[in-house]
N, C-alpha and C positions, 0 to 999 in steps of 0.2 A: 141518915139522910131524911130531912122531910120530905110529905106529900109533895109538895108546891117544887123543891129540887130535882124531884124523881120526875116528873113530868118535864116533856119537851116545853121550849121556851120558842116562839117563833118572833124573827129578830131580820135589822136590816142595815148596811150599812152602803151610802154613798163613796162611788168611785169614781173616778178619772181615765176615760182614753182621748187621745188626739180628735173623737166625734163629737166630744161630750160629757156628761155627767151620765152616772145610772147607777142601777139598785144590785147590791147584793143580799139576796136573802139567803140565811143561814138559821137550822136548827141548834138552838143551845141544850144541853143536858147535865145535870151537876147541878153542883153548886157554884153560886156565877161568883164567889169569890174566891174560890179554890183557883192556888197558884199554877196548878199541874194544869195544864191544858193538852188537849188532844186535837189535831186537828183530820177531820176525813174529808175525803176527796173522793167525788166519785168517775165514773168513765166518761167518755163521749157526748151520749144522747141520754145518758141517766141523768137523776136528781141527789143530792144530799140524802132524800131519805130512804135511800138504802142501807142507811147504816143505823135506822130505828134499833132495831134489835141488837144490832151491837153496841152502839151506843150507852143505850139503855142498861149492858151487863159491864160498861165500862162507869159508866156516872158515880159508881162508890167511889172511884181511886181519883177518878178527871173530872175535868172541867172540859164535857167535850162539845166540839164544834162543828158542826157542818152544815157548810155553803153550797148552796143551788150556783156550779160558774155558769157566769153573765152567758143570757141565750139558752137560758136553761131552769126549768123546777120555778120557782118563783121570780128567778132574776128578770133584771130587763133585757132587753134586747138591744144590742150596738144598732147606733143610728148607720156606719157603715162595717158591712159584713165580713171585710178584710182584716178586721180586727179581731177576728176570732182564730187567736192561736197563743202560744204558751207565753210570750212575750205579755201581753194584758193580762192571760189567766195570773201569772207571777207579782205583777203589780197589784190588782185585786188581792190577793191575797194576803200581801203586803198591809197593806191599810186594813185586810179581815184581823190580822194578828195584833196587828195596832190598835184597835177596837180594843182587846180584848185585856188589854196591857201587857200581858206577860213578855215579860223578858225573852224568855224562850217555850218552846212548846217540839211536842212528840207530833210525828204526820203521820197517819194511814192514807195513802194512795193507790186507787184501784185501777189496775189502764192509765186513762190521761190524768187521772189522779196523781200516779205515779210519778209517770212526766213532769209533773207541775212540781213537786216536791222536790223530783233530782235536779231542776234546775233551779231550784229558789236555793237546796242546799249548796251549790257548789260555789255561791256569794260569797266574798269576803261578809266576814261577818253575820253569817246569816245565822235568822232564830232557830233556827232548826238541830233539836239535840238529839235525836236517834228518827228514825225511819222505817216503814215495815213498806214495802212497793209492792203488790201483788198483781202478777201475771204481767208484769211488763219489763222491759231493760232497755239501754240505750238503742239495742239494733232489734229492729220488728221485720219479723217473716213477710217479705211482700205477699203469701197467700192470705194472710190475715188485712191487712190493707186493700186487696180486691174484697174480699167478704166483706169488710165493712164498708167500701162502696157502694156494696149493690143497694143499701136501704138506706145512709147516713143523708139527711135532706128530702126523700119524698115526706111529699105532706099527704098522709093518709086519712080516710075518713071514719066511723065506721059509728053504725046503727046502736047501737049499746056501748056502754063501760064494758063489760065482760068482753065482746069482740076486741077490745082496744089491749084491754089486758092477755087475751090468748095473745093476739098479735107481737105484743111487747114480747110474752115468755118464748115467741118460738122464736124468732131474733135472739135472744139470752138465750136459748137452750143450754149452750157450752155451761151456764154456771151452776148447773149439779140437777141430781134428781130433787128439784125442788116441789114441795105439795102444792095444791091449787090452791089454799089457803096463804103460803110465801108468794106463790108467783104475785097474790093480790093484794100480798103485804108492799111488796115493793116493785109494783110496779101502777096500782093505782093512783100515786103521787104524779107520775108523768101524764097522765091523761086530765083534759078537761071539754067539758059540755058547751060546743058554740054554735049557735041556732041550729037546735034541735040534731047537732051531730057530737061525736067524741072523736076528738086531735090530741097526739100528742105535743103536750109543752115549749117543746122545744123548738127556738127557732130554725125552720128548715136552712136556711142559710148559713147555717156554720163550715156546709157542704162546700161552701166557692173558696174557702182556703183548702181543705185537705182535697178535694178535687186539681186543683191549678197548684199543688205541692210539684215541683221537678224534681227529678231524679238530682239534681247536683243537690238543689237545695237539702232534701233528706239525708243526702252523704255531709253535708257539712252539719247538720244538726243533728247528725248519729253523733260526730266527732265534738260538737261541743257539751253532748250528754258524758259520754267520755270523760272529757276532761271534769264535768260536776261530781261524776261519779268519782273521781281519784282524790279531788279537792278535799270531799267532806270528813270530818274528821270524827264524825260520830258511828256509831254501831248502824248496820243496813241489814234487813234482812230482808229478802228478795222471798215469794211465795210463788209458786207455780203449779197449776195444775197440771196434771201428768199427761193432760190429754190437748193442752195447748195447743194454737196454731200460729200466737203471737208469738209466745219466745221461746227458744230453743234450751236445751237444757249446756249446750256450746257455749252461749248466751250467759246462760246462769255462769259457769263455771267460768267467764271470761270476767264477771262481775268480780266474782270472789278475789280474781288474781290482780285486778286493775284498783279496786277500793280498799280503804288501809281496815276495816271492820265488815265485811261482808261476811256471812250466813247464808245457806239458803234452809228452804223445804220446800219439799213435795207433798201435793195434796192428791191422793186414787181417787179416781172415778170425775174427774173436773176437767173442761177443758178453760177456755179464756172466758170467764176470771171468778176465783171461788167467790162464791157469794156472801161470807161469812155471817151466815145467819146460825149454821149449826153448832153445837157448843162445842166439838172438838175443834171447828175452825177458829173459834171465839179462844177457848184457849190457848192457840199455838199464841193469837196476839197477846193475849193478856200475858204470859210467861215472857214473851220479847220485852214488851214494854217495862215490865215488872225487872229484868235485866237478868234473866235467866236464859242459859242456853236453850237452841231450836231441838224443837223434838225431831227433826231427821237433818240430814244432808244430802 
């Protein structure tokens, strides 16, 4: 690989929702003619580049990808806020993969990463040839759903970068004993400088669909995660950390029995959702993708 492939490419493509037109920025990594693509997704109120470092240990073998989703890291912002849910995030994506040409492509999805991939996989047809979903499954613990209420949409302010970044890492706690050097690897991407204060990125508004989410509605969008999950007919390997609050290990073993290739592993000491910056995290992917069995169950 040359210099110029080893280095991140920042990159952008227009999309389509019922408000409008808008931007999707996504990091590239590799070689941008390399057939093998990767695509990563990251959670909720994260950016794309949380997956610098992994990315970075994937770029020998891929062609890897990732998107800031709309209302988030560099993307733009829905002109209306109701449009923020998996339905756009899946089309987005749609037209990211199209960008890219491949035929088909490999997804890492972390949290709503995850999400996004189990429902673009369960498409007729969809590009999607295997799977790694980390820390999430069709049915989510409502105690994880209050927790990420309490903070999803306040728009915070704070006097320094470094306040914005503690602020970020104790929100993320759950994703391992990370150093003050990671927390500031990947979480200074979500912060930025506006008159003379530091906000996160994100627009607060993503908060008015999972807030006004109903109970029917999440019972019928477990059920059609379900059914994407059974549809897909590639390898899945589900990741979890042992200390989870989002998915149950029930959960896990419900996945194995309902998808025709499911996997899982456990990851000690993690709660929601490993951060996969450390290289034995990095490896469990790299062996999935690579098409080797998971190192636990």
């Amino acid at each position: 690989m040359t210099e110029s492939t080893a280095a991140p490419r920042q990159q952008y493509v227009q999309c389509l929702s019922p408000s409008g037109l808008h931007r999707i920025a996504y990091t590239e990594w590799g070689d941008p003619a390399n057939p093998r693509v990767l695509v990563c997704v990251h959670g909720l109120t994260r950016s794309g580049r949380d997956f610098d470092r992994f990315a970075a240990a994937m770029a020998d073998e891929y062609r890897v990808v990732c998107p800031d989703v709309v209302g988030r890291g560099l993307s733009s912002w829905l002109l209306d806020p109701r449009g923020y849910g998996v339905a756009q995030y899946v089309a987005d994506m749609v037209t990211l993969i199209a960008r890219t040409g491949a035929e088909q492509v490999d997804w890492f999805g972390t949290s709503m990463g995850g999400l996004i991939g189990l429902s673009l996989a369960g498409l007729p047809d969809t590009p999607i040839r295997r799977m790694l979903i980390n820390d999430i499954g069709p049915h989510i613990e409502p105690v994880s759903l209050e927790r990420i209420g309490q903070y999803v949409g306040l728009d915070e302010r704070f006097a320094t970068l470094q306040e914005g970044i503690d602020n970020a890492a104790l929100l993320a706690a759950s994703f391992g004993p990370l150093s003050a050097e990671e927390w500031r690897e990947i979480n200074t991407p979500l912060l930025h400088e506006v008159d003379g204060q530091w906000r996160f990125r994100y627009d607060p508004r993503i908060a008015v669909p999972f807030k006004s989410v109903t109970p029917e509605q999440n019972e019928e969008g477990e059920k059609l995660l379900w059914r994407s999950l059974a549809a897909f007919a590639g390898p899945v390997l589900v990741v979890r950390g042992v200390l989870s609050d989002l998915i149950s290990r029930e959960t896990v073993a419900k996945m194995i029995e309902v998808g025709r290739k499911v996997t899982s592993v456990e990851i000690a000491g993690v709660g929601h959702a490993p951060a996969f910056l450390a290289a034995d995290q990095i490896a469990i992917a790299r062996r999935f993708f690579d098409g080797e069995a998971p190192g636990g169950s």
